[in-house]
MIKOLLO-943975 format. One record per residue: residue number from 1; residue in three letters; z, x, y of N, C-alpha, C in turn. Coordinates in Angstrom, 1 decimal, m for minus. Example, Ala and Ser with C-alpha at 12.3 -4.5 7.8 and 13.67 -1.06 7.14 Angstrom:
// residues 2
    i   aa    n.zz    n.xx    n.yy   ca.zz   ca.xx   ca.yy    c.zz    c.xx    c.yy
    1  ala     7.8    13.2    m5.7     7.8    12.3    m4.5     7.8    13.2    m3.3
    2  ser     7.1    12.8    m2.2     7.1    13.7    m1.1     7.9    12.9     0.0
This chain:
// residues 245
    i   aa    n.zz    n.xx    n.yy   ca.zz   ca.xx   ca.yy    c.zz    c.xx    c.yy
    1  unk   m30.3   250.7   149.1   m29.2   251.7   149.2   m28.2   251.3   148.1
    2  unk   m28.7   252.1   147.2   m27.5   251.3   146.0   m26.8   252.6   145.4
    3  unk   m26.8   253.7   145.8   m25.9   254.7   145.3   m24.9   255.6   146.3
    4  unk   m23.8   255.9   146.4   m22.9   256.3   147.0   m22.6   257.1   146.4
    5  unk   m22.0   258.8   147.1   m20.9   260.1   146.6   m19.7   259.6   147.4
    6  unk   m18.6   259.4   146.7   m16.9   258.7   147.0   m16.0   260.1   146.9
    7  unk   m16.4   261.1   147.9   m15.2   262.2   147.9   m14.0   262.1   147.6
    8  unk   m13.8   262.9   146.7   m12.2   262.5   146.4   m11.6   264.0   145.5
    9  unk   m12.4   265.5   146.3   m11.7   266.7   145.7   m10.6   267.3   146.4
   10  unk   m10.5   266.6   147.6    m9.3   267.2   148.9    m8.1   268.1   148.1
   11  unk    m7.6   268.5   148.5    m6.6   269.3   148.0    m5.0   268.4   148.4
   12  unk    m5.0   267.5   149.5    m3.7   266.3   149.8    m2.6   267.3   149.9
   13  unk    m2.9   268.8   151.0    m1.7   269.0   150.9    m0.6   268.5   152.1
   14  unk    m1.2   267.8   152.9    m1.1   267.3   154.1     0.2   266.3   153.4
   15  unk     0.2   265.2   152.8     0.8   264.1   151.8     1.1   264.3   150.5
   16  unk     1.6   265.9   150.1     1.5   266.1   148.6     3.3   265.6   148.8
   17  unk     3.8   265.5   149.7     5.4   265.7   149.1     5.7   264.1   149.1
   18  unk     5.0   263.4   149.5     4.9   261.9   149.4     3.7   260.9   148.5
   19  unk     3.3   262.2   148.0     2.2   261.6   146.5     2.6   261.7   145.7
   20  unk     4.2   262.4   145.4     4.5   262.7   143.9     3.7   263.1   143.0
   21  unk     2.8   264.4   143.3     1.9   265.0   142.6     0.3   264.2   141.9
   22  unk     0.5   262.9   142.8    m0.9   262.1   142.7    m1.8   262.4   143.5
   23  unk    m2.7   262.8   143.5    m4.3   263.2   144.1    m4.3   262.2   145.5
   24  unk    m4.5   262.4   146.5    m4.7   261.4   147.4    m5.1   260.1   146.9
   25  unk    m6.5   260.3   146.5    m7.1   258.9   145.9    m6.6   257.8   145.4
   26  unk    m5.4   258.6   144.8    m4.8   257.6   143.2    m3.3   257.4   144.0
   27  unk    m3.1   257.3   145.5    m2.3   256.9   146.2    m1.8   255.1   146.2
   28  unk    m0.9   254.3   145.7    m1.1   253.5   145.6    m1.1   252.9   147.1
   29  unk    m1.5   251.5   147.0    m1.6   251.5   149.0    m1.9   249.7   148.2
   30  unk    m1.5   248.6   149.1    m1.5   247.3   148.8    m2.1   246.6   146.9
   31  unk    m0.9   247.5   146.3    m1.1   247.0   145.2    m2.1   247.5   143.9
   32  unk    m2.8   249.0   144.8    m3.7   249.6   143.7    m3.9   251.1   144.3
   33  unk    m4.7   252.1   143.5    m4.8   253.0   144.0    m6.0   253.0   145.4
   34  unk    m5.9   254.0   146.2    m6.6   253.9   147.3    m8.2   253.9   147.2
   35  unk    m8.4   254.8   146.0   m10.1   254.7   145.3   m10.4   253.5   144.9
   36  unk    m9.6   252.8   144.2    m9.9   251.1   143.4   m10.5   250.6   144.9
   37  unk    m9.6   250.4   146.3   m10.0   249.8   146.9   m11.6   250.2   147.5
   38  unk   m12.0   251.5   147.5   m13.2   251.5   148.1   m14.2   251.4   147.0
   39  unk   m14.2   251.2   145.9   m14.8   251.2   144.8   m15.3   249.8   144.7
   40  unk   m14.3   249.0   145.0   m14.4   247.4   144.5   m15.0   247.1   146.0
   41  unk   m14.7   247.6   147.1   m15.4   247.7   148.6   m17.0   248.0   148.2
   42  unk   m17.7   249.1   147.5   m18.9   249.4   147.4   m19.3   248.1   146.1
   43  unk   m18.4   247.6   145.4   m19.8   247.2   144.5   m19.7   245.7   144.9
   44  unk   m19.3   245.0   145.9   m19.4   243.8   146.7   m20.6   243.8   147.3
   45  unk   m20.5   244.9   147.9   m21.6   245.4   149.1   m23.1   245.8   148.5
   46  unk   m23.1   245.7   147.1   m24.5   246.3   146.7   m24.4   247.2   145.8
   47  unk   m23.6   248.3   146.3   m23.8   249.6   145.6   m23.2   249.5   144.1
   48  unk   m24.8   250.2   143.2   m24.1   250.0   141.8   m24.0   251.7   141.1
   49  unk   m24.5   252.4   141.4   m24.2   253.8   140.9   m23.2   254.6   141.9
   50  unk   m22.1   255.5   141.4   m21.4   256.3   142.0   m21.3   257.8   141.7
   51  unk   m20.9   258.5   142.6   m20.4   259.7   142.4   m19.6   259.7   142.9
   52  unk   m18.6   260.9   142.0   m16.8   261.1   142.7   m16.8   262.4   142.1
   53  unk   m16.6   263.3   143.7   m16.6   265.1   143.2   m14.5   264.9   143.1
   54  unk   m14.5   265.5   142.4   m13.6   265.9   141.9   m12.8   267.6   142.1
   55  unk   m11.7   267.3   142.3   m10.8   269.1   142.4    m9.7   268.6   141.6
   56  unk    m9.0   268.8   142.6    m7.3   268.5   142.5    m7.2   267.2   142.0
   57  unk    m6.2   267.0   140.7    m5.8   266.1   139.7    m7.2   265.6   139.2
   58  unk    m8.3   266.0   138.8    m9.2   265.6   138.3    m9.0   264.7   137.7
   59  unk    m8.4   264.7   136.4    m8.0   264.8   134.9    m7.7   263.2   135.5
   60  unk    m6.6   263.3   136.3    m5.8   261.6   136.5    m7.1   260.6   137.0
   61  unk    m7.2   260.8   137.7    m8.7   260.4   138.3    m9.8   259.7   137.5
   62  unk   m10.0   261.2   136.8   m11.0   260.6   135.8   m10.4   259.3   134.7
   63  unk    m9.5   259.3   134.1    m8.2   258.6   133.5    m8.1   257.2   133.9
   64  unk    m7.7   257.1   135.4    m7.3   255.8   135.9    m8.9   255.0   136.8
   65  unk   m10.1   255.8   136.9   m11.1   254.9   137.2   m11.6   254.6   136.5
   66  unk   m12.2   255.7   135.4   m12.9   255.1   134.3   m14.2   255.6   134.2
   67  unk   m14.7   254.7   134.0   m16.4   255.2   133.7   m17.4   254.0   134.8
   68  unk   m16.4   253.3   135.7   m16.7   252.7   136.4   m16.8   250.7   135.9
   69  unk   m16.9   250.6   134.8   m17.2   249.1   134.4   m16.2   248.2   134.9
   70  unk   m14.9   248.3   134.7   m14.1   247.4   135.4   m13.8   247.4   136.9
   71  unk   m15.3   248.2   137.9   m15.7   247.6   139.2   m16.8   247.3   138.9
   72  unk   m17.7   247.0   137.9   m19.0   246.9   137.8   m20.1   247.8   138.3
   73  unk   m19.3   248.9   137.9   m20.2   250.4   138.8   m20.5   250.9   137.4
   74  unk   m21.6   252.1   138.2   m21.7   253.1   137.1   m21.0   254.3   137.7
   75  unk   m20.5   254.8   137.3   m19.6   255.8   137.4   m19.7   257.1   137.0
   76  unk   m19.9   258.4   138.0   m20.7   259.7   137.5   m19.0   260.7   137.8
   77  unk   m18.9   261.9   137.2   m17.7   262.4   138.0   m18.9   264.2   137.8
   78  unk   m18.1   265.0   139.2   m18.5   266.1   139.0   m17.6   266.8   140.2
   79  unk   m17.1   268.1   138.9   m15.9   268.9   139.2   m16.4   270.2   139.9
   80  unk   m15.7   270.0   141.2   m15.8   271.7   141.8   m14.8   272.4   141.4
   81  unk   m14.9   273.2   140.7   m13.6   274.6   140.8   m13.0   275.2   141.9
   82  unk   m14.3   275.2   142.7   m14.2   275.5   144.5   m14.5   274.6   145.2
   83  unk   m13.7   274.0   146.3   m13.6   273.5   147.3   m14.9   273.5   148.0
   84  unk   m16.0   272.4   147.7   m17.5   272.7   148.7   m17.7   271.9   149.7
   85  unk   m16.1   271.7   150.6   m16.5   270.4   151.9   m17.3   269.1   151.8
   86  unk   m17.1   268.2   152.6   m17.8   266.7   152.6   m19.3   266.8   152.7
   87  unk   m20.2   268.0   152.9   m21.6   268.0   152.6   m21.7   268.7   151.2
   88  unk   m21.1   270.0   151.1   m21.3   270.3   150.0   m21.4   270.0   148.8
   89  unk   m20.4   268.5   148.8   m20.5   267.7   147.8   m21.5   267.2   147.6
   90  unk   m22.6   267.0   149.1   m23.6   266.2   148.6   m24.6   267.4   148.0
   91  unk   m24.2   268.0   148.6   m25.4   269.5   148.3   m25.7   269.7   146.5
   92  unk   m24.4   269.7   146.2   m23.7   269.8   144.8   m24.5   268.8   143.7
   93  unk   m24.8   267.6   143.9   m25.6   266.9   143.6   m27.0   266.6   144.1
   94  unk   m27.8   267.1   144.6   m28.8   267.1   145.5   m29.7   266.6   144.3
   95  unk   m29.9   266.7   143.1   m30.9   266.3   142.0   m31.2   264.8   141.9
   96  unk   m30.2   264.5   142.5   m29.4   263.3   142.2   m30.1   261.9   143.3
   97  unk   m29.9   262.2   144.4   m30.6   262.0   145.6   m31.6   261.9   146.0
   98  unk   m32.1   261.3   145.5   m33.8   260.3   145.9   m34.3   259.8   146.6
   99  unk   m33.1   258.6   146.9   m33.3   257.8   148.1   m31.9   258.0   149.0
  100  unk   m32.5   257.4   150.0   m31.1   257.0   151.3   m29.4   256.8   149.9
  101  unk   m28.6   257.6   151.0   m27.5   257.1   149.8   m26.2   257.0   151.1
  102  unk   m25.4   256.7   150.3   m23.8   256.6   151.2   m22.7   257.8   151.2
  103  unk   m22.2   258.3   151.9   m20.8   259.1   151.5   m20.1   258.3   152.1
  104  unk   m19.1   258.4   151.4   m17.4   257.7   151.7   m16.6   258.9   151.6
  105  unk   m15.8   258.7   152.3   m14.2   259.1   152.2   m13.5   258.5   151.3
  106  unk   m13.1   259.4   150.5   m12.2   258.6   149.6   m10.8   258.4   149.7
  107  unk   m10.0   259.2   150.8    m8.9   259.0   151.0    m8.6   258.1   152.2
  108  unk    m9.3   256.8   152.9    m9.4   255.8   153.6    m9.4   254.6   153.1
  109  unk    m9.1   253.7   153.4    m9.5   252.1   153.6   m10.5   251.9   154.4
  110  unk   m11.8   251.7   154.3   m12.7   251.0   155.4   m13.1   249.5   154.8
  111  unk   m13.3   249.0   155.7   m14.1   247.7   155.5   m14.6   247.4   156.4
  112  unk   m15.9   246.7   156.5   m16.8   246.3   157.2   m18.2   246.1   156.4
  113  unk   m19.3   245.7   157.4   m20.4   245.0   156.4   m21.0   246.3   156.5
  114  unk   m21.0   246.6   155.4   m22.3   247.6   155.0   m23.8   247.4   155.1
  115  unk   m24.0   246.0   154.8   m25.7   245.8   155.2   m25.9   245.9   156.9
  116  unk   m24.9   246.2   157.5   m25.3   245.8   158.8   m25.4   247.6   159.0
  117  unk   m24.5   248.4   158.5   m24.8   249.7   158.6   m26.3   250.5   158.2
  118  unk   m26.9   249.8   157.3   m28.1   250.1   156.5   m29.1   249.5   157.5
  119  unk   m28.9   248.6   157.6   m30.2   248.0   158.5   m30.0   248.5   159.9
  120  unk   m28.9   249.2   160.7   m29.3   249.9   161.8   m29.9   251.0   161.2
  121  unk   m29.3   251.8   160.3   m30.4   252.9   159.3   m31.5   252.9   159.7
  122  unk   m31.9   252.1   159.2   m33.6   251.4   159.2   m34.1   251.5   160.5
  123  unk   m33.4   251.0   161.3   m34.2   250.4   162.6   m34.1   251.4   163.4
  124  unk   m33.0   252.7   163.1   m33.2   253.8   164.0   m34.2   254.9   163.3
  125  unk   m34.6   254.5   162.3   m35.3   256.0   161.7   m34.2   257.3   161.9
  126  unk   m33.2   257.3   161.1   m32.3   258.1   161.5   m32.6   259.0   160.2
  127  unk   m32.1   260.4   160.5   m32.3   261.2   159.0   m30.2   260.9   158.4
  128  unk   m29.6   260.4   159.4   m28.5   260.0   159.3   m27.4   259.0   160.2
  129  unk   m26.7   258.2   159.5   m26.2   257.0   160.5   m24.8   257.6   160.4
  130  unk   m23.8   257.5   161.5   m22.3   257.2   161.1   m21.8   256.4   161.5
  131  unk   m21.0   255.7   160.9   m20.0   254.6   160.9   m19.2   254.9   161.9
  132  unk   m19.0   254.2   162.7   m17.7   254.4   163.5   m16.9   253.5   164.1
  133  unk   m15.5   253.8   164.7   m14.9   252.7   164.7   m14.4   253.0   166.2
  134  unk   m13.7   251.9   166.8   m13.3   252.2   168.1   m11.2   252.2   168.2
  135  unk   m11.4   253.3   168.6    m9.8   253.2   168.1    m9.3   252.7   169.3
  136  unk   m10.0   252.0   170.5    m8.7   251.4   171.2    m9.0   249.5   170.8
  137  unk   m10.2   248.8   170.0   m10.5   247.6   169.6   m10.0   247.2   168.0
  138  unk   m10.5   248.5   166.9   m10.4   248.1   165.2    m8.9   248.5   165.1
  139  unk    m8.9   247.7   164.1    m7.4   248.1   163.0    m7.8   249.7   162.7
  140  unk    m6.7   250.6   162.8    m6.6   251.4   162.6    m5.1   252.2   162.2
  141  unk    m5.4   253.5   161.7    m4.0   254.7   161.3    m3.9   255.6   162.4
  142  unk    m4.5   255.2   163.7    m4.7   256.5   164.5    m5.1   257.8   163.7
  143  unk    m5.8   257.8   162.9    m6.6   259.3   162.3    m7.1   260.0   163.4
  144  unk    m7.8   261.4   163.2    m8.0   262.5   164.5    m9.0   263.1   163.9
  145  unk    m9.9   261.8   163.3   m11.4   262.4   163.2   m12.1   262.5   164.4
  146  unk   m13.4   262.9   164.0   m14.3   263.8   165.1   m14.7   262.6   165.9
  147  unk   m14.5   262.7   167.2   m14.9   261.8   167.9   m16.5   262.0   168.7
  148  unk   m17.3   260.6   169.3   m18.6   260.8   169.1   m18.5   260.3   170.4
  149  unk   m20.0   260.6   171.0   m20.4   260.4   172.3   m22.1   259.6   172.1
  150  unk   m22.2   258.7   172.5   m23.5   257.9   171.9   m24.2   257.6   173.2
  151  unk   m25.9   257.9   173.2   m26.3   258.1   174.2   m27.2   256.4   174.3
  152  unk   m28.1   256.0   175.3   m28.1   254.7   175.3   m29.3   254.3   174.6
  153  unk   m29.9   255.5   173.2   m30.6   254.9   172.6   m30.1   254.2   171.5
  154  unk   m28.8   254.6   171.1   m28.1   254.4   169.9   m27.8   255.8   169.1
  155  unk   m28.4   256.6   169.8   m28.2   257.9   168.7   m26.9   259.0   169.3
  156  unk   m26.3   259.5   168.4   m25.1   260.4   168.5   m26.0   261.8   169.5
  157  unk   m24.9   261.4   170.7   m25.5   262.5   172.0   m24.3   264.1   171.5
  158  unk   m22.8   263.5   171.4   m22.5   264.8   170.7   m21.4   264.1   169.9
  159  unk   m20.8   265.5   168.6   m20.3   264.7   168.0   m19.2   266.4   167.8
  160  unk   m18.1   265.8   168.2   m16.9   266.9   168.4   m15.4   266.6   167.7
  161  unk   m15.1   267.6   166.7   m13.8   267.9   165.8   m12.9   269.1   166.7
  162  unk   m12.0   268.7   166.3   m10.5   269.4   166.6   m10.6   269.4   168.0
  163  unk    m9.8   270.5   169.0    m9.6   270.6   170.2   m10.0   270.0   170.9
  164  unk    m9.8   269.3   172.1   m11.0   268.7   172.9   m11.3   267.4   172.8
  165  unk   m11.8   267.1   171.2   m12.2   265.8   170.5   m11.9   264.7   171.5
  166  unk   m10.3   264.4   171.3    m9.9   262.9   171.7   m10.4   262.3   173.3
  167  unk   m10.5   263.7   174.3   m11.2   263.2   175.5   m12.6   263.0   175.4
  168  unk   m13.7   262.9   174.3   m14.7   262.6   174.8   m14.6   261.4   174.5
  169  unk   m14.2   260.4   173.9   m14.5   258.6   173.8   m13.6   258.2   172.5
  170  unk   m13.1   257.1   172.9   m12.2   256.2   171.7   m13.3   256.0   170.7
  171  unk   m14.4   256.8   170.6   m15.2   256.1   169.2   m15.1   257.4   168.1
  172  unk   m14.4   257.1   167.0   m14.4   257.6   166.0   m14.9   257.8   164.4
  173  unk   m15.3   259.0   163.9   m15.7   258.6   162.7   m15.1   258.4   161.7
  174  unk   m15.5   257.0   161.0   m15.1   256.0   160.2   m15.4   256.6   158.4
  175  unk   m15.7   257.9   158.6   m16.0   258.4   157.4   m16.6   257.6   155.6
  176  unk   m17.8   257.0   156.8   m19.1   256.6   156.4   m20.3   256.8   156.6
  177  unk   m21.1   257.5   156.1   m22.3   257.8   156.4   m23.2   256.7   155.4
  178  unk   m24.5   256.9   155.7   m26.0   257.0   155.3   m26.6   257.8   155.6
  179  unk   m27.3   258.4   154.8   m28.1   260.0   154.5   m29.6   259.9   153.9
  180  unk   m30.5   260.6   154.4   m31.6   260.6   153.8   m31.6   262.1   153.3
  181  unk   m32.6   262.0   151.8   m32.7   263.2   151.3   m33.2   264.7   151.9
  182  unk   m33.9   264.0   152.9   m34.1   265.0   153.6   m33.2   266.0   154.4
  183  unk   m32.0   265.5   154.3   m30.8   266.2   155.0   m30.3   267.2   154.2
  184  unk   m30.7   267.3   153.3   m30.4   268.2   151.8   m30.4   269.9   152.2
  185  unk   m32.2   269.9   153.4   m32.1   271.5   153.9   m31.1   272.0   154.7
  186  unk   m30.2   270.9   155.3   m29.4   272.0   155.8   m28.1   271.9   155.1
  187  unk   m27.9   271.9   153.8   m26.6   272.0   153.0   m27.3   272.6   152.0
  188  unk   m27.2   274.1   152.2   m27.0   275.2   151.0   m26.4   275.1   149.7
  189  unk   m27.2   275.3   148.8   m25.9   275.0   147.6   m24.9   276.0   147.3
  190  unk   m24.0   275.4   146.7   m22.6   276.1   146.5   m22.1   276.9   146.9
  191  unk   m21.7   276.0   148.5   m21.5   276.8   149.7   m20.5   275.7   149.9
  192  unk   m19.4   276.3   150.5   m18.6   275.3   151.7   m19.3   274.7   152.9
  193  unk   m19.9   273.3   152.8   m20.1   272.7   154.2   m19.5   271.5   154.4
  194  unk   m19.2   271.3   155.8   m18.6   269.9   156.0   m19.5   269.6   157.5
  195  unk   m20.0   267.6   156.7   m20.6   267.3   157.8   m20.3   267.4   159.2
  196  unk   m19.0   267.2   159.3   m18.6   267.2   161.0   m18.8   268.2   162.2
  197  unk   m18.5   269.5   161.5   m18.4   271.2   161.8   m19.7   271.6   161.8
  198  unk   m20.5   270.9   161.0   m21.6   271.4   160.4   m23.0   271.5   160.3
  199  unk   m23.1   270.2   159.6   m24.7   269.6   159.6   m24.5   268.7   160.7
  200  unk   m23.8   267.8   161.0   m24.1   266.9   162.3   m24.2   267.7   163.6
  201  unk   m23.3   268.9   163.9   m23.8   270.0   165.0   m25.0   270.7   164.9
  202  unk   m25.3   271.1   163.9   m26.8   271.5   163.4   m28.3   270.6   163.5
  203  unk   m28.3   269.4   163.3   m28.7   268.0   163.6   m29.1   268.0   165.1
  204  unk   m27.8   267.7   165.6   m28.1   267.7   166.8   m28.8   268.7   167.7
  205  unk   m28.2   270.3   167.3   m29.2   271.2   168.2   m29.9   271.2   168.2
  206  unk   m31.1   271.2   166.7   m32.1   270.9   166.3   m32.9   269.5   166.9
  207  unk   m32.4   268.7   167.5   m33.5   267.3   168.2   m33.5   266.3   166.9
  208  unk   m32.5   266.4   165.6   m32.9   265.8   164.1   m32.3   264.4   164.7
  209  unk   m32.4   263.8   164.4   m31.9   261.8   164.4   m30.7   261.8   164.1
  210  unk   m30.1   261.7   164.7   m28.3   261.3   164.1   m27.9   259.7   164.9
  211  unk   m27.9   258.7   164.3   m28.0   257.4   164.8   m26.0   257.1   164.3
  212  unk   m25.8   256.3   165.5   m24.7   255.7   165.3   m24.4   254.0   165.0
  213  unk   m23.6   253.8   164.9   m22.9   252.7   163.7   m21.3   251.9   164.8
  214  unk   m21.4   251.5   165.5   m20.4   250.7   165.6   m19.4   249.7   164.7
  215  unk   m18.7   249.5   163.6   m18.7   248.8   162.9   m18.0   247.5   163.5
  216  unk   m18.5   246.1   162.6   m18.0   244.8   163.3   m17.0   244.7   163.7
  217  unk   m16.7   243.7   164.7   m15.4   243.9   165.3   m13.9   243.7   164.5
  218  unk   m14.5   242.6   163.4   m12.8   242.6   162.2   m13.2   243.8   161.5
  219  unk   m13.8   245.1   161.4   m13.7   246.2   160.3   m12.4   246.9   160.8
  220  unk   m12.1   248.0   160.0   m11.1   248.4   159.7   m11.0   250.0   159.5
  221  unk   m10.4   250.8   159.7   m10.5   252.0   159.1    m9.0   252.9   159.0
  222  unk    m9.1   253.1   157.8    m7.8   253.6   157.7    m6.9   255.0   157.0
  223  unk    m7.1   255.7   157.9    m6.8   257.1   157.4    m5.6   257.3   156.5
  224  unk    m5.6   257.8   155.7    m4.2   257.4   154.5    m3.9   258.8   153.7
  225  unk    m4.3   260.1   154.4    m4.5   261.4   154.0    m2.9   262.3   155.0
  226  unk    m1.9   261.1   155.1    m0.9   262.0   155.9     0.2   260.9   155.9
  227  unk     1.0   261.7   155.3     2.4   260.8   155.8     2.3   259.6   156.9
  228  unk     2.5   260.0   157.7     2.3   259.0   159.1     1.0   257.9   159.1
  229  unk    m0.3   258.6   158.7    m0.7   257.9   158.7    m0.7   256.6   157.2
  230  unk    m0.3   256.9   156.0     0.0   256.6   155.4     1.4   254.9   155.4
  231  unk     2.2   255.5   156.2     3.2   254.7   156.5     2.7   253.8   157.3
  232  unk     1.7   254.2   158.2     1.5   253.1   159.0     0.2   252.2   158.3
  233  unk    m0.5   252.3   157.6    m1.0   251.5   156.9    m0.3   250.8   156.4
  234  unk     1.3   251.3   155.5     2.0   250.7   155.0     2.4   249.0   156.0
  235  unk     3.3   249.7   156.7     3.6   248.6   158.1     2.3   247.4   158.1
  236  unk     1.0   248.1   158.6     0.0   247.0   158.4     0.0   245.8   157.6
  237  unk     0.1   246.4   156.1     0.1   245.7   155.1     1.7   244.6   155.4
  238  unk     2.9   245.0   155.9     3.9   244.4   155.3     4.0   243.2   157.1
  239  unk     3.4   243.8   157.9     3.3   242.6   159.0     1.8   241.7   158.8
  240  unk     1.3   241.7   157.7     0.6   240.5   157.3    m1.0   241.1   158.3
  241  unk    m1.0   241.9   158.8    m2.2   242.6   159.5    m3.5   242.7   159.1
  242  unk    m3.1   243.0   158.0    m4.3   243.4   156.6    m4.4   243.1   155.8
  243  unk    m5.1   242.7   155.2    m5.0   241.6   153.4    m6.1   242.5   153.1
  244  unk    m6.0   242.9   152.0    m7.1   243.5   150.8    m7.2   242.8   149.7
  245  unk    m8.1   242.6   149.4    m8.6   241.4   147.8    m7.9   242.2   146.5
């Protein structure tokens, strides 16, 4: 698993009046932008090729990461005009995608071991794993991603966004996947999809493998796409909570 797509075309209007016209990504957060950190997070972990879809503030983006060398990455960028959701991006590059790969969030902090994420991969025969975190145990921003219901083989029994969400279980996703190429058929090209809404409810109706991911108990996940939750990352950082390399 050595290639990762690092979303980062969000539109940030959630945090635009506290980004001073910086793209989420390029949000500074303990001393660097919030991309540096997941960038230098993936090429620890293994991963040496990247993708980063691109919208809003492209231009800076492209500018302050680079071509990837000073994380020891290789570094790919590719621009939507149109907004194509967190699958669509992968849809968008589908040529690209050979083997098992990663999506990240690019507007988070996560940490935790990624080989441990890959090797439950493995062991579940999953056409897809998600990361997740437990928001009443990991460091967290309180984010109000889609929360999961995990049945006792290990695999995602349901997996529910917006209304409703927070009463099915403190486990949330950590906006990490692993993906097999096979997951490609159900992301249309140059279409709006997003995994949550989307292909993981599609997945599941279907009987397809959707395997879950608890991550280790010091990981971390840190929603940083909102005021609030941004400040409270902040706080983290300044009561000594969090260290980032």
């Amino acid at each position: 698993m050595t290639t990762a797509l690092v979303l980062a075309a969000g539109l940030g209007s959630r945090i635009r009046d506290v980004a001073g016209g910086l793209p989420k990504p390029l949000m500074p957060f303990g001393g660097a932008p919030i991309l540096a950190h997941n960038l230098r997070w993936l090429a620890v972990s293994g991963v040496t090729r990247v993708w980063i879809n691109l919208h809003y503030g492209a231009d800076m983006i492209r500018e302050t990461i680079g071509d990837g060398s000073a994380f020891g990455l290789e570094i790919n960028y590719v621009y939507e005009p149109e907004l194509l959701g967190t699958a669509g991006a992968l849809g968008n590059i589908r040529r690209e995608i050979t083997e098992p790969s990663l999506v990240v969030y690019g507007d988070s902090v996560v940490r935790f071991e990624l080989g441990d994420l890959w090797a439950r991969h493995q062991a579940m025969g999953a056409e897809a794993t998600v990361a997740l975190f437990d928001q009443e145990r990991h460091l967290n921003t309180g984010i109000a991603g889609g929360r999961v219901r995990v049945a006792a083989d290990g695999t995602i029994a349901e997996f529910v966004e917006g209304a409703g969400a927070a009463a099915l279980s403190s486990l949330v996703n950590a906006g990490v996947y692993v993906v097999q190429p096979s997951l490609l058929d159900l992301i249309p090209s140059g279409r709006l999809v997003d995994f949550g809404r989307d292909v993981f409810p599609a997945m599941l109706a279907s009987g397809r493998k959707l395997a879950a991911h608890v991550i280790d108990p010091h990981g971390v996940c840190l929603g940083l796409d909102t005021p609030e939750s941004h400040a409270a990352g902040q706080r983290l950082l300044a009561q000594g909570r969090l260290v980032l390399a």
